[in-house]
Legacy VTK file of the C-alpha trace (Angstrom):
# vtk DataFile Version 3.0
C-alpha trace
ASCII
DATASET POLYDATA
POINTS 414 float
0.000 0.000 0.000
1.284 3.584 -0.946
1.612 6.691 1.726
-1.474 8.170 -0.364
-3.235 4.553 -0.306
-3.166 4.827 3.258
-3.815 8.539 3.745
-7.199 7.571 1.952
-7.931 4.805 4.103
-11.753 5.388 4.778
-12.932 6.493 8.261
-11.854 4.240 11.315
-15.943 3.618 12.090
-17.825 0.657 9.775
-21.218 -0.890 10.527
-22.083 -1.270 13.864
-18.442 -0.789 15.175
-17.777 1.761 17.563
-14.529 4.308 17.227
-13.397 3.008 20.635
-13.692 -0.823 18.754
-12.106 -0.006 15.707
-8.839 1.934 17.452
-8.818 -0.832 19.542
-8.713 -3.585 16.298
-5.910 -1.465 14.729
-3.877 -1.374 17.527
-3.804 -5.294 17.861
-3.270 -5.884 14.193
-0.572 -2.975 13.950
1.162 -2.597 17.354
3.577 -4.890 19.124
1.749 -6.160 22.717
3.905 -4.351 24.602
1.552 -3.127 26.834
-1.846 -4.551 28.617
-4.064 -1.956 27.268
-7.441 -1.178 28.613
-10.289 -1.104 26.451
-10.656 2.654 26.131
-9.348 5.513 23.970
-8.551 8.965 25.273
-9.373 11.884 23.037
-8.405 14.974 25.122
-7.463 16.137 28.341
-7.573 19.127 30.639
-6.192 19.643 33.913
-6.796 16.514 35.873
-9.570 15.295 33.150
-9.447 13.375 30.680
-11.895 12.393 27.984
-12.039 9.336 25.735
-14.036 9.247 21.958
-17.262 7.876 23.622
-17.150 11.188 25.269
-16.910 9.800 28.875
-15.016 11.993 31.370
-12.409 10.345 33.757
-10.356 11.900 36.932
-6.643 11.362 36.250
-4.891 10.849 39.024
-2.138 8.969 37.131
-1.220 12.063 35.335
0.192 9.766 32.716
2.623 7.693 35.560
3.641 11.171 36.556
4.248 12.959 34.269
1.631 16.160 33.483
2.587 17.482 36.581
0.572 20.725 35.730
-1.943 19.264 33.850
-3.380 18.345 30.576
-3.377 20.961 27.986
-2.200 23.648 30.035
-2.723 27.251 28.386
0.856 28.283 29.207
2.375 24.973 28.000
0.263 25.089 24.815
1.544 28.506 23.876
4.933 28.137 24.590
4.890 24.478 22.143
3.135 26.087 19.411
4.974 29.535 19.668
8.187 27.245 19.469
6.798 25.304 16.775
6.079 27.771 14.468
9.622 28.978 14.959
11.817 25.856 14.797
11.044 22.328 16.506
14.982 20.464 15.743
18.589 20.947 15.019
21.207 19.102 15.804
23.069 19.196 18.292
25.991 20.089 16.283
24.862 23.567 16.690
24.372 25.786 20.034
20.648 25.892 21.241
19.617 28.569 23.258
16.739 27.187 24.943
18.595 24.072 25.810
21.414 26.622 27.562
18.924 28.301 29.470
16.730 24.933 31.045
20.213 23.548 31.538
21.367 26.553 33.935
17.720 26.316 35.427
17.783 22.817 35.920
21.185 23.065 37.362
20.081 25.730 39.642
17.332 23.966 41.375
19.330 20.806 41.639
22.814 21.981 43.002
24.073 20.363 40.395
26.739 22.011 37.751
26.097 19.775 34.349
23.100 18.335 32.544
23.115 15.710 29.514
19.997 16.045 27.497
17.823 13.085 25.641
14.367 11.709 25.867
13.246 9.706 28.489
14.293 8.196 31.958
15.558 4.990 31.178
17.903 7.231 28.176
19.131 9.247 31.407
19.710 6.289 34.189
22.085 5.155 30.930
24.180 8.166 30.577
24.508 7.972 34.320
25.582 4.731 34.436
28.502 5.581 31.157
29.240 8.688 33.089
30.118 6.825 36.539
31.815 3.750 34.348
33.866 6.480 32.621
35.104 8.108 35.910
35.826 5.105 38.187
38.036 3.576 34.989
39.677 6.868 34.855
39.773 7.583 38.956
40.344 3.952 39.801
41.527 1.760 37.149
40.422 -0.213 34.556
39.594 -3.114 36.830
36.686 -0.406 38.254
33.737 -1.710 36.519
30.702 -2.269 39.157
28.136 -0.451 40.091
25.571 -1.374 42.852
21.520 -1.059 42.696
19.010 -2.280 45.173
16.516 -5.197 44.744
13.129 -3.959 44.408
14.253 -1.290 41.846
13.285 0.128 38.871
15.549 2.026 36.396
14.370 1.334 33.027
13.861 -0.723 30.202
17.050 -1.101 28.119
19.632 -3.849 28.678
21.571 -1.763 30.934
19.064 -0.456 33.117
16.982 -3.353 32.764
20.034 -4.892 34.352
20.273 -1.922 37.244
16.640 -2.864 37.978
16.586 -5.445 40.602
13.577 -7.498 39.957
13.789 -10.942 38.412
10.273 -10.443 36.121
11.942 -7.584 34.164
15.174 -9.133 33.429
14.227 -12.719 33.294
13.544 -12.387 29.261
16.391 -10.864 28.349
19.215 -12.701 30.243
21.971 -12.551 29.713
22.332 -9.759 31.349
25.306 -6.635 31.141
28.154 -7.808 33.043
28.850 -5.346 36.218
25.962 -4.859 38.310
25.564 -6.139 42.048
22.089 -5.726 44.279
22.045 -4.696 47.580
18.856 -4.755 49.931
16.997 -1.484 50.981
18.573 -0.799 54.975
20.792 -3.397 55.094
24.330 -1.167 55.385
26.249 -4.129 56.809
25.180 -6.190 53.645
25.682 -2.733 51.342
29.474 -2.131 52.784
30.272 -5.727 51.817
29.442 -4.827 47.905
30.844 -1.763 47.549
34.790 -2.695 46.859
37.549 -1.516 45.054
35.830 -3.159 41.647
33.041 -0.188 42.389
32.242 2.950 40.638
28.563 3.878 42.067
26.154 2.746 44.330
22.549 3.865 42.212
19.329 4.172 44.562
15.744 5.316 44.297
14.275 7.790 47.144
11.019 5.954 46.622
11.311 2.935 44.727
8.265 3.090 42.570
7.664 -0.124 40.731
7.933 -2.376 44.784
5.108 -0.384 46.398
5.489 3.654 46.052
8.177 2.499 49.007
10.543 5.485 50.762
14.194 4.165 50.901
14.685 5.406 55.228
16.188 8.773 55.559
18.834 7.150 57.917
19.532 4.833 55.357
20.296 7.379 52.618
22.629 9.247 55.128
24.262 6.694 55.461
24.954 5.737 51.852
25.895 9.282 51.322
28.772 8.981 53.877
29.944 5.453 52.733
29.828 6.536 48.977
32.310 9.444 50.570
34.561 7.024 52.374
34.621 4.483 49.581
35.377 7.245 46.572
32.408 5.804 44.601
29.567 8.550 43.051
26.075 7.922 44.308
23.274 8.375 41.360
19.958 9.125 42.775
17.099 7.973 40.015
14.582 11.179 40.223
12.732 9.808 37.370
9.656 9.640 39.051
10.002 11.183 42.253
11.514 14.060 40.927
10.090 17.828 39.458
8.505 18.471 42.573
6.173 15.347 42.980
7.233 15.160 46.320
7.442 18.735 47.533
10.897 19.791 46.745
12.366 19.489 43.940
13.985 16.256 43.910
13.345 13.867 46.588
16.600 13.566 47.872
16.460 17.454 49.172
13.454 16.489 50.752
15.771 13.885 52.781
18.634 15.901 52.634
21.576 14.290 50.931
23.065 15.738 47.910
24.062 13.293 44.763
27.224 12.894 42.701
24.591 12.310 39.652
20.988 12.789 39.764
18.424 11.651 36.572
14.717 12.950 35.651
12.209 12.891 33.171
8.601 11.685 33.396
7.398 15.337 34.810
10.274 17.543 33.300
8.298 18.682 30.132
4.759 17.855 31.094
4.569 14.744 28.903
6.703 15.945 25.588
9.666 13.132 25.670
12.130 14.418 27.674
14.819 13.290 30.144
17.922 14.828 31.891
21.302 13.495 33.789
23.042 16.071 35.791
26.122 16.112 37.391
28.699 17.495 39.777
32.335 17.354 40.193
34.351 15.261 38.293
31.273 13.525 36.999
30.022 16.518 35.398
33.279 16.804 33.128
33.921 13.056 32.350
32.288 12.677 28.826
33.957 14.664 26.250
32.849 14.560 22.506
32.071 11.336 20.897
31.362 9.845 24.269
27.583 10.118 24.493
24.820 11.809 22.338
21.214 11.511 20.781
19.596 13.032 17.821
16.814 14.567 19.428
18.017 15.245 22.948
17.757 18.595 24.044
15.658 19.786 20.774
13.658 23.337 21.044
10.319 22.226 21.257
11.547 20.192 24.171
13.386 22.715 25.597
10.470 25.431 25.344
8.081 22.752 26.665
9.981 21.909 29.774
10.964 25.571 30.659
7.320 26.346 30.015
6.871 23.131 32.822
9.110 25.154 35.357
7.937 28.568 34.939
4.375 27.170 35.551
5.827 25.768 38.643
7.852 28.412 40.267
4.615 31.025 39.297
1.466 28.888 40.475
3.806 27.393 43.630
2.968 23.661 42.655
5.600 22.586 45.112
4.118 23.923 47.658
1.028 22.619 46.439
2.450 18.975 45.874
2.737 19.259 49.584
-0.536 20.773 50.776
-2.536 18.646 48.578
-0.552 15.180 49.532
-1.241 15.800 53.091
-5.199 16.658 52.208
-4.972 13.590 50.415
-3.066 11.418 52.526
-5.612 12.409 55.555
-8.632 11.258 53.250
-7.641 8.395 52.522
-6.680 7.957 56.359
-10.323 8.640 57.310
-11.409 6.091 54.756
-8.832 3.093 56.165
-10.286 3.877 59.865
-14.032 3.831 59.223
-13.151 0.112 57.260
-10.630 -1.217 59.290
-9.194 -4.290 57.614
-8.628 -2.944 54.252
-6.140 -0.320 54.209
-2.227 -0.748 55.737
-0.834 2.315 55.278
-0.439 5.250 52.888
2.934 5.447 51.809
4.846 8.123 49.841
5.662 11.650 49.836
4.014 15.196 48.685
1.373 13.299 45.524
3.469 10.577 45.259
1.331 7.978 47.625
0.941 4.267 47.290
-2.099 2.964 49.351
-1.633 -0.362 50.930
-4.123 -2.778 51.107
-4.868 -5.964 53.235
-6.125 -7.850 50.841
-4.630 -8.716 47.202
-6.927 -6.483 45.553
-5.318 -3.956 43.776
-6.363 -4.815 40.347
-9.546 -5.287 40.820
-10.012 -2.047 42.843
-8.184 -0.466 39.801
-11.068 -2.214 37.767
-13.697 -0.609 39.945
-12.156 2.987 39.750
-11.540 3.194 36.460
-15.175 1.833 35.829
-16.499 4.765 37.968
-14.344 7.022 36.148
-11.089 7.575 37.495
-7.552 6.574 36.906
-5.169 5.187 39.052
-2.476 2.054 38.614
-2.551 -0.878 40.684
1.605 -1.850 41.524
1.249 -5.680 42.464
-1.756 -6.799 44.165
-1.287 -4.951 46.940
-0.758 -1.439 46.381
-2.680 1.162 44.596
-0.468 3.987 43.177
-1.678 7.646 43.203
0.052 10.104 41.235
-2.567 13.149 40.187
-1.241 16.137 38.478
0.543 18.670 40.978
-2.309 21.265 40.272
-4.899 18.565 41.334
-7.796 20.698 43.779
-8.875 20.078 47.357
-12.394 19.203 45.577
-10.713 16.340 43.421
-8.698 14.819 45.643
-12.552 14.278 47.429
-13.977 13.398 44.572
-11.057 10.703 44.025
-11.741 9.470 48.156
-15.462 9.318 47.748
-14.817 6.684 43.983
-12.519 4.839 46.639
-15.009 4.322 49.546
-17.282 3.305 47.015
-15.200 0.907 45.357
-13.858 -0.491 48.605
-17.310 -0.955 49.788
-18.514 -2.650 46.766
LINES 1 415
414 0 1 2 3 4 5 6 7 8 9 10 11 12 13 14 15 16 17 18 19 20 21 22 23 24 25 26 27 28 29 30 31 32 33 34 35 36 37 38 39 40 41 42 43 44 45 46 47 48 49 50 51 52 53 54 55 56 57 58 59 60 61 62 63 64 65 66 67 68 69 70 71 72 73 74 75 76 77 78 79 80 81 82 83 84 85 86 87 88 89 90 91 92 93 94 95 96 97 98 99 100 101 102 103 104 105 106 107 108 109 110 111 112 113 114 115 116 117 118 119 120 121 122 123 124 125 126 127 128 129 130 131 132 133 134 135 136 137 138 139 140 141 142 143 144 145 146 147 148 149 150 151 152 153 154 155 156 157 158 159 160 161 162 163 164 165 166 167 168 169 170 171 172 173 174 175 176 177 178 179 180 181 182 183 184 185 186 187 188 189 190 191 192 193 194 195 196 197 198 199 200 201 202 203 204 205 206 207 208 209 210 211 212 213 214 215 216 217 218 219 220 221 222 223 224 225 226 227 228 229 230 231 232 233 234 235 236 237 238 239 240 241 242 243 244 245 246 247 248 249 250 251 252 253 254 255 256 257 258 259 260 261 262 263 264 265 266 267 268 269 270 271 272 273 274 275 276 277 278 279 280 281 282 283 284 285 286 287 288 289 290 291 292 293 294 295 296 297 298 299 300 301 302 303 304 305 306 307 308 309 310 311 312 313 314 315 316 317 318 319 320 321 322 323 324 325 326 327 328 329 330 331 332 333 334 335 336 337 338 339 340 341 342 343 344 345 346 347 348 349 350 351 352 353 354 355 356 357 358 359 360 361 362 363 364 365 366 367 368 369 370 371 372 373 374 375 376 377 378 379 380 381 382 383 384 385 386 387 388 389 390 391 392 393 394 395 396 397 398 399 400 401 402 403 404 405 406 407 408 409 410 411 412 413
């Protein structure tokens, strides 16, 4: 078939098939199952709503695993893309970029960091950290320097390297062999975490909150404590801010909110409200190891990415989402408190930070409570069968967050 054969392709619709039906037909036949899909097909979006083609409204508090952090469709954001558009979406990166100069030294600003590598997505960062750290314990410590350390329960991505990083048998399983290098370590055992780091190490690599185990906080004492023995032991620590990161939490990055500084910090998911994105920054030696020809990407660091993200920050700093992140998390948090007392037996805990919350449950019934929420018209993600992962925009309103506890009660009590 021809580009023009299939630009005339008649209307999705036919018979008594409905556009949510037919999408759903050419997806199977076309796209590789890489995903378990729901049934439904989202049209447009704005703020914490989203519509699908039926025309049904839904209460996102997913924000697309993260990542609108001030909303669907925001005015501000849609400007600044289409301004940006109009005047220049890509060049290389053979050429100086203003736009990517300016988010850099913003980015670097809020992070204390000094350096930032640009391309498109988290897993694309969590890989320049890891060639940054190889690069610099080869070069600090020998050749012979060629591990790096992440904890089980993690999750840093999805190509072979950080596939490998992330600790959990079901991701790597398919893929094995794995990259040569890596070494797990369990979340607050230092004892166990001393014995890995050697003189073969180059970095020790942690999430704040691990997201994929739970929505689970790594212990503040804990993270102090790496800090100092990454000190002792010369090796950087990378903090994965992927998802925890842009203010999700309250602070910028999560590890301010604990108070330990990284060597190398990574983001994406929020950093230009769901235009592909990602970011490794660095200090010290670490920010000056790769020279040219060491790393790159075609699109990294683009424009229309740059104008979207600093578009991202500006709405930020001006509407005070961080503060917000944290106001609303604890309105939230409390909500869902009230709803675990009045049915004891059904709620453990609410873990998590700022609107970054996992809600534990007794009983193995996250997916099905997914099921029942996103049947009533909201989204969430169910993480295991035990946890229910909440993640709503950052400019989410006292009156969703009830709306989202009253869908919960329901479903709970259905």
């Amino acid at each position: 078939m021809t580009l023009q054969q299939i630009s005339d392709t008649p209307a999705l619709t036919s018979g008594d098939q409905t556009e949510t039906q037919a999408v759903v037909a050419m997806d199977a036949e076309s796209i590789m199952s890489t995903y378990a899909r729901q049934p439904i097909v989202i049209s447009h979006g704005r703020g914490a709503r989203l519509w699908d083609v039926e025309g049904r409204e839904y209460l996102d508090f997913l924000a697309g695993i993260a990542v609108v952090g001030i909303g669907h469709s925001h005015p501000r954001f849609v400007a600044a893309i289409t301004d940006q558009a109009a005047r220049l979406t890509h060049i290389s990166n053979l050429y100086h970029n203003e736009l990517q100069a300016r988010l850099a030294r913003k980015l670097c600003t809020l992070t204390g960091m000094e350096k930032v590598f640009f391309c498109n997505s988290g897993a694309e960062a969590n890989e320049a950290a890891i060639k940054i750290a190889r690069k610099w314990g080869k070069a600090t410590r020998g050749p012979d320097c060629f591990e790096i350390v992440t904890f089980l329960g993690s999750f840093h991505g999805r190509t072979m390297a950080t596939v490998t990083a992330t600790a959990q048998p079901k991701y790597q399983a398919p893929f094995a062999p794995l990259v040569p290098g890596f070494r797990y370590a369990s979340i607050g055992d230092l004892e166990g975490l001393r014995s890995l780091v050697g003189p073969q190490t180059f970095a020790v690599m942690i999430e704040p909150i691990q997201r994929e185990s739970g929505v689970t906080p790594v212990p503040i004492e804990f993270l102090r404590a790496l800090r100092a023995l990454c000190d002792e032991r010369e090796v950087l620590l990378i903090v994965d801010e992927v998802q925890c990161g842009m203010g999700r939490t309250g602070r910028f990055l999560a590890s301010q909110t604990m108070g330990i500084t990284p060597d190398v910090v990574t983001m994406a998911k929020g950093i230009a409200n769901g235009y592909p994105m990602g970011a490794c920054l660095a200090r010290g030696r670490a920010a000056t190891t790769l020279v040219p020809g060491d790393h790159g990407s075609t699109f990294a660091g683009q424009p229309l990415a740059c104008a979207a993200a600093l578009a991202t920050l500006d709405v930020m700093e001006d509407d005070r989402l961080l503060e917000r992140a944290t106001e609303r998390g604890e309105y939230l948090r409390g909500l869902i408190a009230e709803i675990g007392q009045s049915l004891p037996g059904r709620i453990t805990e609410v873990r998590g930070s700022g609107l970054m919350l996992g809600i534990g449950l007794v009983r193995p019934e996250a997916r099905a409570l997914f099921a029942a929420l996103l049947q009533a018209g909201v989204i969430v993600n169910a993480v295991g069968d035990h946890t229910l992962r909440v993640l709503p925009p950052l400019i989410v309103s006292e009156r969703e967050c009830e709306e989202f506890a009253r869908a919960l009660r329901t479903a709970l009590e259905g």
